[in-house]
N, C-alpha and C positions, 0 to 999 in steps of 0.2 A: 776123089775122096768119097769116100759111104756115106750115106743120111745112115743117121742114127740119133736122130732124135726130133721128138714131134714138141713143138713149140703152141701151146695156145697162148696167144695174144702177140701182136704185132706192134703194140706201142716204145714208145720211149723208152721208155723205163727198163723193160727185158732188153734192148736192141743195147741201152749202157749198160746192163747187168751182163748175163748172163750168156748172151751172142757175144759181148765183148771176150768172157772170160775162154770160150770154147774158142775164138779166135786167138786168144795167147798160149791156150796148149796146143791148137793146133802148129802155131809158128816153131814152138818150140820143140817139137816132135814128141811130144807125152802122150797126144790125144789123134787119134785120126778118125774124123766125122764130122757132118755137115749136118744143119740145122732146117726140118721143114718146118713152118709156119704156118698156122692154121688160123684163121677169122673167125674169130666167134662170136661175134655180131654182124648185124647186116652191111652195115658201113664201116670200111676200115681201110686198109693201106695195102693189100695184097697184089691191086692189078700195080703200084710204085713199084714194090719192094719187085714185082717180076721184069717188069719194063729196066731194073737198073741192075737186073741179072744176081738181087739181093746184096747187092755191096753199095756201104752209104759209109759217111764219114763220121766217125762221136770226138767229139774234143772233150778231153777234160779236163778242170780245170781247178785251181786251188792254192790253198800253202800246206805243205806236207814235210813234215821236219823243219819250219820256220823256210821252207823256201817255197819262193813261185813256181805254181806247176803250170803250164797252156802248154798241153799235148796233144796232136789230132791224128788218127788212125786209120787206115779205110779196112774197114772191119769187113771179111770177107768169110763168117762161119755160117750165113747163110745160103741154101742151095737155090731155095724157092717158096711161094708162098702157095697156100692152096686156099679158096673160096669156098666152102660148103653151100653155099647160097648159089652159087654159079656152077659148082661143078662136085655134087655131094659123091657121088661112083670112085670120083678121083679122092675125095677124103677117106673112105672106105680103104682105097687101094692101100692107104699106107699101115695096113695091119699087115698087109700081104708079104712087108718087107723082112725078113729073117734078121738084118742088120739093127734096126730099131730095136734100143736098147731102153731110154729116155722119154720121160716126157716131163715136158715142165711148163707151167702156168703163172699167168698172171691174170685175172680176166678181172680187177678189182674185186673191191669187198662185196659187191653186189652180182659178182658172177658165180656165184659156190651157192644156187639155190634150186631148191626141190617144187618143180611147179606141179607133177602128178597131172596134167593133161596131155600130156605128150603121148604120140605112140611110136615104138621103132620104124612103122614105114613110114612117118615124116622123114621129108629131105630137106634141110635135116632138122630133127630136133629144135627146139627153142633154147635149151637152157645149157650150159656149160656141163654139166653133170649125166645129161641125156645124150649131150653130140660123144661124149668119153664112154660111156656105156656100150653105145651105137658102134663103136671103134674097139674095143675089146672084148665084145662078145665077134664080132668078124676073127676077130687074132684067135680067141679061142677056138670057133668051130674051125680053124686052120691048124689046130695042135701046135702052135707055137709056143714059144717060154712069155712070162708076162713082161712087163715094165717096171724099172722105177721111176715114181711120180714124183713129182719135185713140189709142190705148192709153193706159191710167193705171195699167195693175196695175203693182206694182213687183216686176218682174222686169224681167233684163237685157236691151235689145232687144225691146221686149215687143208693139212691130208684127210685126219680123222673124219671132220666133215665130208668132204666128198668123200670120200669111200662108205660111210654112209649115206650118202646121196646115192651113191652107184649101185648097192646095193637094193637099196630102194623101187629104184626103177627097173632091175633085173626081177623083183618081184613084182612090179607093178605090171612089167611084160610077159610074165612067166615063161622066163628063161631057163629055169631049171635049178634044181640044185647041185646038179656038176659043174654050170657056168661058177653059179655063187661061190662054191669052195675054192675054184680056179681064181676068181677076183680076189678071194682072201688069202690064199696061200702061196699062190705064183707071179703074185703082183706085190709090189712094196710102195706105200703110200707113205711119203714121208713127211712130219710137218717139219718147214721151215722158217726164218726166220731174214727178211732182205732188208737194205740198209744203204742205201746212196741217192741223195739227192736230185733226179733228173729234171732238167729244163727243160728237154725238147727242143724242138724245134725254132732258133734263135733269131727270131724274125724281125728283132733291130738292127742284127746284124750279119744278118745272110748276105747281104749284097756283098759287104767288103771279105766276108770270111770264103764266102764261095771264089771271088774276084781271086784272092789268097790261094786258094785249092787250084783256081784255072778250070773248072768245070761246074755242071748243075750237078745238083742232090736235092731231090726233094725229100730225101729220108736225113738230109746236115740234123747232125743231133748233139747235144751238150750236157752237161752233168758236171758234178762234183768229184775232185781227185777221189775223196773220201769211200771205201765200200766197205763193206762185211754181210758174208754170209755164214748165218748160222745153224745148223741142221742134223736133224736128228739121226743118228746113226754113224758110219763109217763108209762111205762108199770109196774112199781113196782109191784103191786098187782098180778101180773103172772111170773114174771119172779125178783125173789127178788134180784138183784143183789147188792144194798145198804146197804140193810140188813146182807148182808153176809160179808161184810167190801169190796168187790169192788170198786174199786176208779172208781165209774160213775157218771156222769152226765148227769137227763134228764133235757130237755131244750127246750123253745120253736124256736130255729134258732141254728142248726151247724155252720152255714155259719164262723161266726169269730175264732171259735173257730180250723175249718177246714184250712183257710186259713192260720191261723198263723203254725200253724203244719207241714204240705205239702208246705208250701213256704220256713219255716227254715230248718225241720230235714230232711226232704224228698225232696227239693231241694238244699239242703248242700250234700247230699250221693250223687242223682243222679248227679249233676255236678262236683264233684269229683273221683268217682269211676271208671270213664274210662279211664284220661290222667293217676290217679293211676297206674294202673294196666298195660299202657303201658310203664310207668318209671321201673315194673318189682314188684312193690311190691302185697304184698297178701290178708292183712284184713287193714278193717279200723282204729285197733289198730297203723298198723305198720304207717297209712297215719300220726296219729296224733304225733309220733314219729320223722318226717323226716321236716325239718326244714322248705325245698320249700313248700312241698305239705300243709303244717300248715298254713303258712303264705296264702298260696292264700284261703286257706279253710276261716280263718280270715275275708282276703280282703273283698270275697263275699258275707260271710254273712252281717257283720259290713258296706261295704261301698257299696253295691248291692240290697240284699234281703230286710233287715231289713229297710232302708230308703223308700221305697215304700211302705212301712205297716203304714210308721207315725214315726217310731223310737222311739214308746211309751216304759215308763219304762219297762213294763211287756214284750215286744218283744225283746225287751234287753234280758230281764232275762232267757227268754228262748232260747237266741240264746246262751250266754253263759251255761247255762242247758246242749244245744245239745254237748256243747265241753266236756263238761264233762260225759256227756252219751256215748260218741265216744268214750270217753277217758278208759272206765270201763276197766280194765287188766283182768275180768272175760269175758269177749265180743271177740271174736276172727271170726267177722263179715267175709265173707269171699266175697274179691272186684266181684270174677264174679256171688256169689248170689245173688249181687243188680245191677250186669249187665244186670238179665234178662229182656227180652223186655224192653230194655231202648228208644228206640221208643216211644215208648206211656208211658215210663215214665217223657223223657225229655216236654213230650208236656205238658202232667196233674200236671209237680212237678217245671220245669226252667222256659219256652215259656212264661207263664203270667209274671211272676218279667221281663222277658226282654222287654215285651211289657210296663208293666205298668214306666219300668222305662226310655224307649222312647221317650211316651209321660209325663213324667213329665219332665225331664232334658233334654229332644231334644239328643241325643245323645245313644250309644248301651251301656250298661254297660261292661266292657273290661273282665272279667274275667268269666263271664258267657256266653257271645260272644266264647271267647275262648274255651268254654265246649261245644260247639256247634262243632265245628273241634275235637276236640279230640275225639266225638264221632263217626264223620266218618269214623277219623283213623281207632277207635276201630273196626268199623263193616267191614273194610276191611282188618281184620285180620279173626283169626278160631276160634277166643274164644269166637264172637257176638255168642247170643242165642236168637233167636227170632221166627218171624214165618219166614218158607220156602221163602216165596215169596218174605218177606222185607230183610231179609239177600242177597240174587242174587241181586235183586236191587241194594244196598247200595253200595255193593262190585263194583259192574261196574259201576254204573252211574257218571256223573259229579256233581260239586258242584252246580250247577246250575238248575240240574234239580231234584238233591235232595229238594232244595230247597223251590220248585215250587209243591212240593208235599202235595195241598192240604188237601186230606186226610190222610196222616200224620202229620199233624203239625194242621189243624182246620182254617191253614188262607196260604196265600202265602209269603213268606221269603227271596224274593230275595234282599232286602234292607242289608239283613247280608252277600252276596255273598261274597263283598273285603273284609270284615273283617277277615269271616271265611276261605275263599283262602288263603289270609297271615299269619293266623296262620298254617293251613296246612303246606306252604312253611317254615315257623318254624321248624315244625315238621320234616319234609324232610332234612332242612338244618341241622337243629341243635340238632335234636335227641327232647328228654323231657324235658334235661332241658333246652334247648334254649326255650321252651314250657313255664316254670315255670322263667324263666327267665325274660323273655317280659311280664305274668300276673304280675311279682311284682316290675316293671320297674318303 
């Protein structure tokens, strides 16, 4: 079977999304292509996923039409993984292929960024946007046809952005102006919109699941029955994913369909998962479980989130949806895998409902205010995971000039200063749940 498609990011997430779906049209005979993988970070999963010849198992799991789903797969759309940090020549090569049609991305919210120190003969690059650059200007001076770009990070527009980014650094390198019209006109950058709950790697119950399988996987992976992708454009005709019973939608604007999603489900996790986790508990099974941590989760969506969207029936329906998605007893979400860079998640998934709810109701919304302190807390403990640099900061700085940090956050935020100080001082005095106490006051 042909590689025809270059994959950045090798976690969970894509391996249930995405590799799954290329795996059902490949079974079904719609689709004929294999999936290359590329690392775009230093650390990651590429020498696994070759050692297991890229075939791992995803179970899904759920209620879907009122019934129980636990279905396990050994997903086989992968060809191989490639390392630019071990082997940059061999990332290069993959322009070379005439096949490559695809490419698709997940590198988080904090991977789609313009560092401007970079230079093409770095092997490779540092930033997500430079290693893609670096990879299509080769396709170019090869006269080949361009790509379509898939994007899944969840940011707004999040083709738009990188292709500005890629742009950027084609000027940055002076690459020319035939590259630049070629990156604009023979390339298709498309933003999308992703949507299923991944768990990952199911480490209470690998032993018996694996024991179950009869074999190792260190790639055993888990998720949610539940998916939708949404995206801009029509590529059916190359890429049949409708066809294949995928619940997709193309479309001519993400935008609504984006913000409803990343405002409720993904700004329901991000502002919950950190005061969680410092009350002591462990997945978001247990949050929906524990009486405080429900009720504020409630609070924020119903009297926070959701009224800034309009409080349409359908944003309704989906915020109760997400409680029930939260709720899946197959789901054992675990609170520090959606801790990761919660920096640049609180900014892309909380920071707009607080703004927009500002400026509607003159006033901070209190319980998402609140998620704004407990995420300092969090980062001034050992469990933040983020980058180097923003972890030392966080830890030492004041609230003040956390807050003033406009390139984290996109604007400055000292207007939350007393707020978020006295929830602090909550915190300090009264532990979490003087925390969860004053959210449902």
């Amino acid at each position: 079977m042909r590689e025809r498609i270059i994959q950045f990011g090798e976690g969970g997430f894509l391996r249930s999304f995405f590799d799954m779906f290329v795996h059902i049209m490949n079974a079904k005979g719609l689709f004929d292509g294999k999936v290359v993988v590329v690392q775009p970070i230093e650390k990651g999963l590429i020498d696994v996923i070759n050692q297991q010849h890229g075939v791992y198992h995803q179970y899904l799991r759920g209620i879907e039409n009122g019934r129980v789903v636990n279905e396990v797969t050994a997903v086989e759309s992968i060809s191989r993984g490639v390392d630019p940090y071990k082997d940059y020549l061999g990332y290069l090569e993959l322009a070379k292929n005439p096949d490559m049609r695809f490419i698709v991305s997940n590198t988080t919210e904090a991977g789609i960024e313009y560092l401007g120190t970079e230079s093409l003969s770095d092997a490779p690059p540092k930033s997500f946007p430079a290693k893609l650059t670096a990879l299509l200007y080769e396709r170019f001076k090869l006269g080949l046809p361009g790509f379509i770009i898939l994007c899944c990070e969840l940011i707004d527009r999040n083709a738009d952005l990188l292709r500005e980014y890629v742009v950027r650094y084609a000027e940055l390198w002076k690459l020319g102006r035939e590259f630049i019209d070629w990156l604009e006109n023979e390339n298709r950058f498309v933003n999308t919109l992703v949507d299923r709950i991944c768990t990952g790697y199911p480490k209470d119950e690998a032993k018996a699941l694996l024991s179950e399988l009869g074999c190792e996987d260190r790639l055993l992976n888990t998720a949610e029955i539940f998916h939708l992708w949404v995206i801009e454009g029509d590529y059916e005709s190359e890429l049949p994913l409708k066809q294949a019973g995928i619940n997709v939608i193309w479309t001519d604007d993400v935008t609504p369909y984006k913000k409803r999603k990343v405002r409720i489900l993904n700004g329901a996790h991000t502002s919950m998962v950190l005061a969680a986790r410092l009350l002591g508990l462990s997945t978001v099974g247990e949050c929906l479980e524990n009486e405080q941590v429900l009720g504020m989760l409630k609070r924020t969506l119903f009297e926070e989130i959701i009224p800034t969207l309009g409080s349409k029936e359908e944003d309704i329906a989906f915020g109760n949806a997400v409680l029930e998605r939260f709720a899946n007893p197959f789901v054992k979400h675990q609170l520090l895998s959606i801790a990761l860079n919660s920096v640049s998640k609180l900014r892309a998934r909380v920071l707009p409902t607080i703004l927009e709810y500002r400026d509607k109701y003159g006033s901070l919304p209190k319980c998402l205010t609140m998620s704004v302190a407990a995420l300092i807390a969090f980062y001034r403990t050992d469990e933040a995971n983020d980058s180097p640099e923003i972890m030392e900061f966080m830890k030492k700085a004041t609230v003040g000039e956390i807050l003033s940090r406009v390139d984290y956050w996109g604007c400055e935020l000292s207007f939350m200063q007393e707020a978020v100080e006295k929830t602090l001082e909550i915190i300090k005095t009264g532990g979490m749940t003087g925390y969860y106490g004053e959210a449902l006051s």
